[in-house]
C-alpha positions as CSV (number, residue, x, y, z in Angstrom):
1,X,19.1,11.3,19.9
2,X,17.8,8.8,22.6
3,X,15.2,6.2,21.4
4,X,11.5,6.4,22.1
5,X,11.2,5.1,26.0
6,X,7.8,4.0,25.7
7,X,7.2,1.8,23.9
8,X,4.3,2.6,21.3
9,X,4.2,5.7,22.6
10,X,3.1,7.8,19.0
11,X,6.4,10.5,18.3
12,X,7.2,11.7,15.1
13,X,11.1,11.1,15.6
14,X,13.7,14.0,14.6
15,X,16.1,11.0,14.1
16,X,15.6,7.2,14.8
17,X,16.6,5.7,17.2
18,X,17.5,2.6,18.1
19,X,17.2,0.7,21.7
20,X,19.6,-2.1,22.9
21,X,17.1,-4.5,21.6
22,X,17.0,-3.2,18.0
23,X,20.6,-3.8,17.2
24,X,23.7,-4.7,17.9
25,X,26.9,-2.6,18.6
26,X,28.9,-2.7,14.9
27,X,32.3,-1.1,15.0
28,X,32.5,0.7,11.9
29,X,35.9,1.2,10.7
30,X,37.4,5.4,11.2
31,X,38.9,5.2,7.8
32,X,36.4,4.7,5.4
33,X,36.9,2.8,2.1
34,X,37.8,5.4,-1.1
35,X,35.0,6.2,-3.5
36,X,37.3,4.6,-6.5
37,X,37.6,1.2,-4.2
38,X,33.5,0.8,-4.2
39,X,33.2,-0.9,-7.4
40,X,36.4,-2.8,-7.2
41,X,35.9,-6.8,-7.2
42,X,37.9,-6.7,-4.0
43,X,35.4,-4.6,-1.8
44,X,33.1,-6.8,-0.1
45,X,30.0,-4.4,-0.6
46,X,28.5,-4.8,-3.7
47,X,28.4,-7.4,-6.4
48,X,26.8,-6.8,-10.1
49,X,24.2,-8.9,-11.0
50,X,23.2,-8.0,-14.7
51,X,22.1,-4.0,-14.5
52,X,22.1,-4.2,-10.9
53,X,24.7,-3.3,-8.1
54,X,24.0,-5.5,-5.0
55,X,24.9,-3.4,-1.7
56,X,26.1,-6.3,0.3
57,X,26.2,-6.5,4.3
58,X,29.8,-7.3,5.4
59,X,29.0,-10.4,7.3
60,X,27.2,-8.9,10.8
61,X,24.0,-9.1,11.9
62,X,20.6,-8.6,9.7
63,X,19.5,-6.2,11.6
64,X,22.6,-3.8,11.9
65,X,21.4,-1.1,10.6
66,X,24.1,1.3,11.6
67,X,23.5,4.0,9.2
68,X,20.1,4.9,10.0
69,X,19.8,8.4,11.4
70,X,17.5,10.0,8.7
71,X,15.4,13.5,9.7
72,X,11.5,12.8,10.3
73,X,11.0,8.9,9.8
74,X,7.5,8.4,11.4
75,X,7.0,5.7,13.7
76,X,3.1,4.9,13.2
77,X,1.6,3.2,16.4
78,X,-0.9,3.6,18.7
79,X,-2.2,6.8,17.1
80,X,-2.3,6.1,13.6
81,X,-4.1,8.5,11.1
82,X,-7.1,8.6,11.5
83,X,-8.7,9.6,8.0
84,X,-12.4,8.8,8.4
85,X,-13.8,12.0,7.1
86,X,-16.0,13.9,9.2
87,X,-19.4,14.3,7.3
88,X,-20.6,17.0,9.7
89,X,-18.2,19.8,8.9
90,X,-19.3,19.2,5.4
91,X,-22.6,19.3,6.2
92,X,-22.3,22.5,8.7
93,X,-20.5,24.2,6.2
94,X,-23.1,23.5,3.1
95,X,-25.9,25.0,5.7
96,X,-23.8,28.2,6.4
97,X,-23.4,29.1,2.8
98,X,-27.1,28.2,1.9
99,X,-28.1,30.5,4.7
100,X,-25.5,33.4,3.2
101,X,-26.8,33.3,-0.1
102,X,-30.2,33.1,-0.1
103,X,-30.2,36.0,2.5
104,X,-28.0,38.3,0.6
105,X,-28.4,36.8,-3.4
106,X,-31.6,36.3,-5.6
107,X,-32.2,36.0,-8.8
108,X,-30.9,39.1,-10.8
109,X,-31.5,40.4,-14.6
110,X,-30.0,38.2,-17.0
111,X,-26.8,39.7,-18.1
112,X,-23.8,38.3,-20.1
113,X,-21.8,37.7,-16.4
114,X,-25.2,36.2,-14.7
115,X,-25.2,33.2,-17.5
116,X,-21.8,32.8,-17.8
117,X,-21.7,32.2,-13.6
118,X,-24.3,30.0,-13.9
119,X,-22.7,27.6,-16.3
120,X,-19.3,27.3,-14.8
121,X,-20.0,27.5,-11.4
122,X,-22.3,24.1,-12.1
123,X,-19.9,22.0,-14.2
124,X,-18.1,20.9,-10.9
125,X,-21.1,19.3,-9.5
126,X,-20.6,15.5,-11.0
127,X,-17.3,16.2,-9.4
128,X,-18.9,17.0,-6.0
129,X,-21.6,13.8,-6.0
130,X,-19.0,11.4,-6.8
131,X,-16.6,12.7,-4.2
132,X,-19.3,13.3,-1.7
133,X,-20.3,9.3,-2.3
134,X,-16.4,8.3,-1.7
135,X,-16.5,10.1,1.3
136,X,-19.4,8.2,2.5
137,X,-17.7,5.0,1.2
138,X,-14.4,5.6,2.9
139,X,-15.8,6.3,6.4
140,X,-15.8,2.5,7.4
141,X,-11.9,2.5,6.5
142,X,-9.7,2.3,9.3
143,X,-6.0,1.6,9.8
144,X,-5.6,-2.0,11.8
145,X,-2.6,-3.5,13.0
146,X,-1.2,-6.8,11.6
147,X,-0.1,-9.8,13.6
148,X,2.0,-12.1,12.0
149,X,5.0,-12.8,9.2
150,X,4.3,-13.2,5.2
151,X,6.5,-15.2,3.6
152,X,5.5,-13.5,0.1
153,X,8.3,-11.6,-1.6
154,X,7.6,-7.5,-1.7
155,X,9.5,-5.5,-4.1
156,X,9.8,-1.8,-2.7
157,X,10.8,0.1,-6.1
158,X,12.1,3.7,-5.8
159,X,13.6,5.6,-9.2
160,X,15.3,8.1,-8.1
161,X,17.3,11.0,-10.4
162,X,19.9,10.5,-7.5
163,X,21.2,14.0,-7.7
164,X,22.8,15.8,-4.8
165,X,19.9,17.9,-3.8
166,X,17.1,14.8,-3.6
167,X,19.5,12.1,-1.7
168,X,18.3,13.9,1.9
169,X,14.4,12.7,1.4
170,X,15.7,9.5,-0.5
171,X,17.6,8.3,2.3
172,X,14.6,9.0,4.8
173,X,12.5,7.0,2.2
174,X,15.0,4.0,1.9
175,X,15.5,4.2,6.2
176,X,11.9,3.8,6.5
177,X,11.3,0.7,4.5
178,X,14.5,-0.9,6.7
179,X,13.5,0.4,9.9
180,X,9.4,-1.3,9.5
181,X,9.5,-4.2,6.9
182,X,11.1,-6.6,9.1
183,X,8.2,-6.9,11.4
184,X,6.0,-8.7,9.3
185,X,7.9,-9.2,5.8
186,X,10.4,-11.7,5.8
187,X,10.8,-11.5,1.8
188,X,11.3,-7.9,1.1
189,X,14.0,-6.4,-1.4
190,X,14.2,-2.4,-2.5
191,X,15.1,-1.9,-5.8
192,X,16.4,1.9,-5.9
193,X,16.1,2.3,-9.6
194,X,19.1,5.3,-11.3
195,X,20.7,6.2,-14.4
196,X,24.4,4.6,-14.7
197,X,25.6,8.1,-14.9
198,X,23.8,9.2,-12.0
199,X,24.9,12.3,-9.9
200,X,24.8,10.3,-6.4
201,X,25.0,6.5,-7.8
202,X,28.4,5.8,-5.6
203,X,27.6,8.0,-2.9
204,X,24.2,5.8,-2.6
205,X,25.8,2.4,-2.7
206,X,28.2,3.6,-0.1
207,X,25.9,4.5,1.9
208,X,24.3,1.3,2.4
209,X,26.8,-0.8,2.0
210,X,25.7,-2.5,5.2
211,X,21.7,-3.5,4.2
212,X,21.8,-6.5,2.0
213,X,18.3,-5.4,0.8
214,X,19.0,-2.6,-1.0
215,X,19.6,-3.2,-4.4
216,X,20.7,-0.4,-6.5
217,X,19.1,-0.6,-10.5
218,X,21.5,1.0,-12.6
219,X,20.0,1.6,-16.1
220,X,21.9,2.0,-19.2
221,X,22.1,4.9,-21.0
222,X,21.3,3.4,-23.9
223,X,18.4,1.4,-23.0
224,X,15.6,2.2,-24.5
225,X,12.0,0.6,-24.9
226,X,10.2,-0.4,-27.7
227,X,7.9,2.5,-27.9
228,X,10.7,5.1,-26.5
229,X,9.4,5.1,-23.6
230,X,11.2,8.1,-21.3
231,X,11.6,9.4,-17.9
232,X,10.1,7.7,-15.0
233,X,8.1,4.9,-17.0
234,X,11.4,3.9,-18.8
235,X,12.8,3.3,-15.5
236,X,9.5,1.3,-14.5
237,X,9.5,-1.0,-17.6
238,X,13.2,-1.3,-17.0
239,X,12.8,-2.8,-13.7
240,X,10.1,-5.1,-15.0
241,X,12.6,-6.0,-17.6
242,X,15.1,-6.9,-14.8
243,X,12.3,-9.2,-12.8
244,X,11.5,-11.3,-15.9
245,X,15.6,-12.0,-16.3
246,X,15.3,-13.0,-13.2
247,X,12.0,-14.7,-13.0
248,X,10.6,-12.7,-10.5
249,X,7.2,-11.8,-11.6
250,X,5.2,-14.2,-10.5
251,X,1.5,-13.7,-8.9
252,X,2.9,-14.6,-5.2
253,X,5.4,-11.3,-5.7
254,X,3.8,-8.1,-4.9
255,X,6.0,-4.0,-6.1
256,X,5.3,-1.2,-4.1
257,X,6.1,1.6,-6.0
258,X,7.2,4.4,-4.1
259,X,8.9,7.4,-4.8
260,X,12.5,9.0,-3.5
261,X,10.6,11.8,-1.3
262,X,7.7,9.6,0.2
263,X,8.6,7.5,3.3
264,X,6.4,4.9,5.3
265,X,5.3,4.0,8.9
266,X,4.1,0.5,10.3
267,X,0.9,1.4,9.0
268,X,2.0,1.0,5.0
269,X,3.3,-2.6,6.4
270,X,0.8,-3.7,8.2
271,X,-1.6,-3.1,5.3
272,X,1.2,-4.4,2.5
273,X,0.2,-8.0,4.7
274,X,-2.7,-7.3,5.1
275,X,-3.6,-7.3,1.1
276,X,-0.9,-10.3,0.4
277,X,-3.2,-12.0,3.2
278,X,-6.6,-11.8,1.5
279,X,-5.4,-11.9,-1.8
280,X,-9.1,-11.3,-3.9
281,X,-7.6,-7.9,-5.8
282,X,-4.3,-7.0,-8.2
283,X,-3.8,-3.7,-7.2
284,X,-4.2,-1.7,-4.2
285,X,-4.0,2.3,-3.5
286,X,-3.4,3.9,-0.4
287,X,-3.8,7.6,1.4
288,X,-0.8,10.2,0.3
289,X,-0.1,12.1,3.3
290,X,2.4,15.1,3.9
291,X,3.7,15.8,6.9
292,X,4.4,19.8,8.1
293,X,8.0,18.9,9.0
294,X,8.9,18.1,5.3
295,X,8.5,21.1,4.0
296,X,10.3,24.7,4.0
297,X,7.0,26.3,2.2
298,X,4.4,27.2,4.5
299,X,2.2,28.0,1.7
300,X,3.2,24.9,-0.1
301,X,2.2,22.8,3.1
302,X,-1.1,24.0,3.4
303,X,-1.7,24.1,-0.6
304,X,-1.5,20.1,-0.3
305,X,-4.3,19.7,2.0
306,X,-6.4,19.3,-1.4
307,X,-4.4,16.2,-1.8
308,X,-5.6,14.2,1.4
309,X,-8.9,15.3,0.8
310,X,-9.4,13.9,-2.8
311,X,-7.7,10.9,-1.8
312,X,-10.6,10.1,0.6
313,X,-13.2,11.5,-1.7
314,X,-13.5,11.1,-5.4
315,X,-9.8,8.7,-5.9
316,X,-11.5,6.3,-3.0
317,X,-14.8,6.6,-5.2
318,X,-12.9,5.0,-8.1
319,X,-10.0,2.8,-7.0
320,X,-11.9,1.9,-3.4
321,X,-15.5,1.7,-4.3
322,X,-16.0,0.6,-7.4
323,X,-12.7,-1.1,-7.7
324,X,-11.6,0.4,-11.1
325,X,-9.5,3.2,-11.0
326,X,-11.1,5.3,-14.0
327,X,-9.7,8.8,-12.2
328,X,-6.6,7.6,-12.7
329,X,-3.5,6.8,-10.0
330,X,-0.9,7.8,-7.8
331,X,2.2,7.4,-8.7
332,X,3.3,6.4,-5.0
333,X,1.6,4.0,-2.3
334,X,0.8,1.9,-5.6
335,X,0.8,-1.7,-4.6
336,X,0.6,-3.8,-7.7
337,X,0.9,-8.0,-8.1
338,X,3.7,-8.9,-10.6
339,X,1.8,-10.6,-12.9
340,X,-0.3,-7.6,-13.6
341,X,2.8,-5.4,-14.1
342,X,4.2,-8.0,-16.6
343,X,1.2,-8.1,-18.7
344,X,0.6,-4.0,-18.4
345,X,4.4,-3.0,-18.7
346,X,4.9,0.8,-18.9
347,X,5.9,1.4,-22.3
348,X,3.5,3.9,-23.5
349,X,5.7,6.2,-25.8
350,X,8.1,8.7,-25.6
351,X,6.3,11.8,-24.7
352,X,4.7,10.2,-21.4
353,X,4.8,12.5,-18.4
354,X,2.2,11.0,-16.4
355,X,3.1,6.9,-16.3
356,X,1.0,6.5,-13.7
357,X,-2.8,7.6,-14.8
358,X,-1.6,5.8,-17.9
359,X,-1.1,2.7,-15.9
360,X,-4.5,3.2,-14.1
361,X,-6.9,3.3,-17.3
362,X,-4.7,0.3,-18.8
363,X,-5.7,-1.6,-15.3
364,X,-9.3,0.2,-15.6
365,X,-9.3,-1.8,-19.1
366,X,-8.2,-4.7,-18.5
367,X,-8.9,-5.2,-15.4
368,X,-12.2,-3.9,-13.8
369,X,-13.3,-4.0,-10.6
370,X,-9.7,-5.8,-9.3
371,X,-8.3,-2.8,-7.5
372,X,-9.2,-1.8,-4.0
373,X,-8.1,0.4,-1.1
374,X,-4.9,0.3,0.6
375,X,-5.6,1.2,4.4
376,X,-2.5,3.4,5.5
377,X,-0.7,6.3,4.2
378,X,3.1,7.3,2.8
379,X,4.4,10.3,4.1
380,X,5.8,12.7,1.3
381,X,7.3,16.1,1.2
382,X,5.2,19.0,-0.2
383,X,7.5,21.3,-2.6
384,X,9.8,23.5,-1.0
385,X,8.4,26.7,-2.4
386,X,5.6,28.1,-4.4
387,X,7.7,27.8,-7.9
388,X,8.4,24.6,-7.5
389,X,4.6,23.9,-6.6
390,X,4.2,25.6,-9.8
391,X,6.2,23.5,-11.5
392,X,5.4,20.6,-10.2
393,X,1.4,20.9,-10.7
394,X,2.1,22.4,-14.3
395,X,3.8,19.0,-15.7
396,X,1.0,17.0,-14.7
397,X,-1.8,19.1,-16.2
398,X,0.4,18.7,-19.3
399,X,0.4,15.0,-18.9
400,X,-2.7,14.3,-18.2
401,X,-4.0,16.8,-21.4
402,X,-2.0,15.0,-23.6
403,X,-3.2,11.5,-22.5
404,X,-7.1,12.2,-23.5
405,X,-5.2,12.3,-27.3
406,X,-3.9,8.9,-26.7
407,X,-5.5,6.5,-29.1
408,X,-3.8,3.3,-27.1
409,X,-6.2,4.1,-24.2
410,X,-9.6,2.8,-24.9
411,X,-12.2,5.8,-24.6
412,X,-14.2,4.0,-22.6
413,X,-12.3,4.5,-19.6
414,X,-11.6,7.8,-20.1
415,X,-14.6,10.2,-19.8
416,X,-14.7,10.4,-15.9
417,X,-10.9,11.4,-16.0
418,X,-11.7,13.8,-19.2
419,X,-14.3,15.8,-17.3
420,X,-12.1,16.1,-14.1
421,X,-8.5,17.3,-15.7
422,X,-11.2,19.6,-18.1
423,X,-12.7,21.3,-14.8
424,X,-8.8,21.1,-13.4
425,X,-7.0,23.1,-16.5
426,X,-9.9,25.8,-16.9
427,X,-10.3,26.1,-13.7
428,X,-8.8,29.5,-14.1
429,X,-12.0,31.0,-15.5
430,X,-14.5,30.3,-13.2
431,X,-11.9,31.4,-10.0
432,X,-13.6,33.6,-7.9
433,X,-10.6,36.2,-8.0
434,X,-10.9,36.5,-11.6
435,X,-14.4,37.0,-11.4
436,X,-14.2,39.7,-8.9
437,X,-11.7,41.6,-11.1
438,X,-13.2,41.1,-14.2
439,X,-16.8,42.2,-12.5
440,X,-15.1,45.3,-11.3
441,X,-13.1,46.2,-14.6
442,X,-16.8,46.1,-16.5
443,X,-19.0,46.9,-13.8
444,X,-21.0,43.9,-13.5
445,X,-21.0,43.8,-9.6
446,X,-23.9,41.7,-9.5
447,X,-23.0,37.9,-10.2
448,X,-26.5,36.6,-9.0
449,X,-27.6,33.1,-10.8
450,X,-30.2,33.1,-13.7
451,X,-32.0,31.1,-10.9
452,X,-32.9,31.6,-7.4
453,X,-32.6,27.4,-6.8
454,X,-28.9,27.5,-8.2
455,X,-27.6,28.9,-5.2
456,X,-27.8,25.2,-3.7
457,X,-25.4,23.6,-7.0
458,X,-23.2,26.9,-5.9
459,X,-22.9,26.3,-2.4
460,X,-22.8,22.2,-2.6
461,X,-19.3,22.8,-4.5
462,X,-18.2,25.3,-3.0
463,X,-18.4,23.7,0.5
464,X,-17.2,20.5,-1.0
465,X,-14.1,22.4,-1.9
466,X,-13.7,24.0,1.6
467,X,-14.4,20.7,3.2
468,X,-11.4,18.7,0.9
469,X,-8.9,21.3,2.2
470,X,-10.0,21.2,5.8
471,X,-10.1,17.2,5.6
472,X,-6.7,17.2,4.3
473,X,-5.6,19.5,6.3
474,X,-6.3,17.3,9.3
475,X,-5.1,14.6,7.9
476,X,-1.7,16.0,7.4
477,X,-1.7,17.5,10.7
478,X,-2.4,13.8,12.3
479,X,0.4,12.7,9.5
480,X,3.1,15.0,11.5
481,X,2.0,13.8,15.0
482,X,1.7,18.0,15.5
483,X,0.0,19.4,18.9
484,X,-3.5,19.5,19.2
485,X,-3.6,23.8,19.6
486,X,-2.4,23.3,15.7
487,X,-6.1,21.3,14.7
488,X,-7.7,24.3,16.6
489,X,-6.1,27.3,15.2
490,X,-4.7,26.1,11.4
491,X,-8.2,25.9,10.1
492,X,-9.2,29.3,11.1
493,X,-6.4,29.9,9.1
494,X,-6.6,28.6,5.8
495,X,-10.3,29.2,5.3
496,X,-9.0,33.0,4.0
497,X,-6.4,31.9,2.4
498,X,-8.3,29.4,0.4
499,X,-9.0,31.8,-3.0
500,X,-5.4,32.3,-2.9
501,X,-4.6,28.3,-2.6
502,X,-6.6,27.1,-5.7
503,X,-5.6,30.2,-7.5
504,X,-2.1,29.6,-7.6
505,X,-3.5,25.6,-8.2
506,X,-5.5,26.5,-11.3
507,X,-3.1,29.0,-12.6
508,X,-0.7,26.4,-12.5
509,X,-3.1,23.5,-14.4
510,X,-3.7,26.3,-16.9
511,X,0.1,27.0,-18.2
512,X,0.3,23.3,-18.3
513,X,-2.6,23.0,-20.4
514,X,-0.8,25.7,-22.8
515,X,2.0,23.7,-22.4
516,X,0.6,20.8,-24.1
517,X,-1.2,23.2,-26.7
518,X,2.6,23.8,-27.7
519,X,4.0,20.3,-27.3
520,X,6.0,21.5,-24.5
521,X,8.3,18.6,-23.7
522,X,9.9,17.7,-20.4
523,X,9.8,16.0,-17.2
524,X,10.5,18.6,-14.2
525,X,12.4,16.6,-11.1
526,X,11.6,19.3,-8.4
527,X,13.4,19.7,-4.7
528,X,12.6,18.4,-1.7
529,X,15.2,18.9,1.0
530,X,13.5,17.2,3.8
């Protein structure tokens, strides 16, 4: 595919591409080097180095990057996102409801349904406030573009499970980070963090043989951390294991944690230099974004537009406004100074499924008010169909259940969190289709507040809720570079399929929670082809 002829011009590229100026021509050999020869001493691409396989250029060029021809890497420019919410369609929408209700609902007799509605259609409020004062917060955030080089070394860590099925959205992850760091990081290094044994280990380091910046992790099997630590936060202490042998975790050395589905654009650079540059916080988290081309799953697609939408609500609230991240953190856009990670580690005991709220009420602890906003977005893959969403949204409510039990996190940190996963898992029983059926099946057809003036909490959340999916929704619509007829018509429809959305959402958060009830055990890699 040809390169982008204007330059700047904003394109969501099927493939990159690459100009004259970008590299130069490399004559890659028609018989390629046998799987069995890659780890050979004689093979000039790759080179142990304690746990870690260096993939070495062949002496050419820095900036031959020959292999790069990965589906949907975004090229941010001079239409980055633009995620400053828009406070009117909240506000329109809170007015329309108000207006519904108080036409067509009063105050009713006070049966067993009427007090019941009342309660749990209330308990999301806190929610709303605190998200509805990030909103606020976050509307003087914008996306700026950096001028200049930092000299600073960035550590872009990925663990991957490296099997067949995930190496597609891995190598688009791992292309991204080559094709925009160079700009304006002259220190970078991605650590792709695997198992020894790993499905696609060789096929990886073959793969970028070429890039001497790619450093491929490859963890013992029999490694195992004090605590018994498993899953992804044994590969994350792991890696901080392998900095210290190396004396690389120092406070000028910045990780970016990523993740093997979640690529980048100039944007995540430009504010990576941006932070090193002012240098007054440890730990920075940015907007998750997911692009419509990265996904199979229509439903899926649109079922993430929550995700935008709390990221510029009640997560900025925490990790932007107030600088502590007591809601927890994203496991992905995650910049963090080395020092930090050193002192923190991720060792928090075998049954951990959620490393990285764990990792946020540690830093809440120990370090309050030091966090702050990272002003860009990663572009990740929704799941590639509804059981997978399932899946996916089920292991973190069990997680995050079974982290309010853990004695090691100070409870001080952890109410705002408690009340938010609590409203999450039950979620189920104040769902609107529930309550239509279970009205119907004992004839209860009038679900009219105790109180006239309740109507308002009603319609404050529910519009709050409406608004986070619209939000996101545009959010991942300016993510995917899509055509302006899709901002028009997409809304229109999701609002009716809304119910159906945070159904399946809190359906999901509800067998997790009776997956922790049983001390379900696992950690549930899904697909993403894209």
């Amino acid at each position: 595919m040809k390169a982008n002829s204007r330059p700047g011009a904003p394109k969501l590229l099927d493939y990159v591409g690459w100009t004259a100026d970008d590299q130069q021509t490399v004559e890659v050999p028609a018989v390629q080097p046998r799987v069995d020869d890659l780890m050979t001493a004689r093979m000039p691409i790759s080179k142990r180095i304690g746990g870690a396989v260096r993939c070495e250029a062949i002496p050419l060029h820095p900036d031959d990057y020959t292999t790069l021809r990965t589906p949907a890497v975004r090229i941010a420019s001079d239409r980055p996102v633009d995620f400053a919410p828009r406070m009117g369609k909240l506000l329109f929408i809170f007015v329309l409801c108000l207006t519904i209700d108080f036409l067509f609902i009063g105050a009713s007799p006070h049966n067993w349904l009427n007090w019941y509605l009342t309660f749990v259609w209330c308990t999301y409020l806190p929610l709303t406030i605190i998200g509805f004062l990030g909103a606020l917060a976050v509307r003087n955030q914008r996306i700026q573009p950096y001028v200049g080089v930092r000299q600073e070394q960035v550590i872009f860590l990925i663990p991957t499970v490296a099997r067949k099925d995930t190496l597609p959205g891995l190598y688009r992850v791992i292309d991204s980070i080559l094709l925009c760091a160079p700009r304006h990081l002259t220190n970078y290094t991605i650590h792709l963090l695997l198992e020894e044994d790993a499905e696609g280990s060789i096929e990886i380091q073959h793969h970028y043989r070429l890039h001497k910046h790619v450093i491929c992790i490859l963890i013992p099997k029999k490694y195992t951390p004090t605590r018994g630590t498993r899953y992804k936060a044994r590969a994350n202490q792991y890696a901080v294991e392998y900095r210290r042998q190396l004396g690389i975790n120092g406070s000028d050395v910045f990780i970016y944690h990523g993740d093997d589905d979640t690529s980048i654009g100039h944007d995540t650079i430009w504010s990576i230099a941006q932070f090193i540059e002012k240098n007054d916080h440890d730990l920075a988290q940015g907007l998750l974004t997911f692009p419509h081309q990265l996904s199979k799953s229509w439903f899926c697609r649109l079922a993430d537009s929550i995700r935008p939408g709390d990221d510029i609500s009640r997560f900025y609230f925490c990790t932007g406004r107030i600088g502590t991240p007591l809601v927890g953190l994203h496991g992905e856009h995650l910049l963090i100074r080395a020092t930090v990670e050193e002192e923190l580690g991720w060792d928090f005991g075998p049954s951990v499924t959620v490393e990285d709220a764990y990792f946020g009420l540690h830093f809440a602890s120990r370090y309050p008010g030091r966090a702050t906003f990272l002003p860009s977005c990663s572009y990740g893959a929704s799941p590639s169909s509804v059981s997978e969403f399932i899946r996916q949204r089920r292991r973190w409510a069990a997680g995050l259940v079974k982290l309010l039990a853990d004695r090691s996190i100070p409870w001080k940190t952890k109410p705002f969190l408690c009340y938010s996963i609590a409203n999450w898992t039950i979620g189920l029983f104040q769902h609107i289709i529930l309550i239509v059926i279970i009205a119907g099946a004992t004839h209860s057809t009038d679900t009219s507040p105790i109180l006239s003036a309740i109507i308002a909490v009603w319609c404050a959340n529910f519009a709050f809720q409406v608004w986070m999916y619209l939000e996101g929704l545009r959010v991942n619509l300016e993510a995917s570079q899509a055509p302006r007829s899709r901002f028009f018509f997409l809304p229109f429809m999701i609002i009716p399929i809304i119910p159906f959305l945070s159904f399946v959402e809190a359906l999901s958060a509800f067998l997790g929670l009776l997956d922790s009830m049983r001390k379900r055990q696992g950690f549930d890699v899904i697909s993403k082809e894209l």
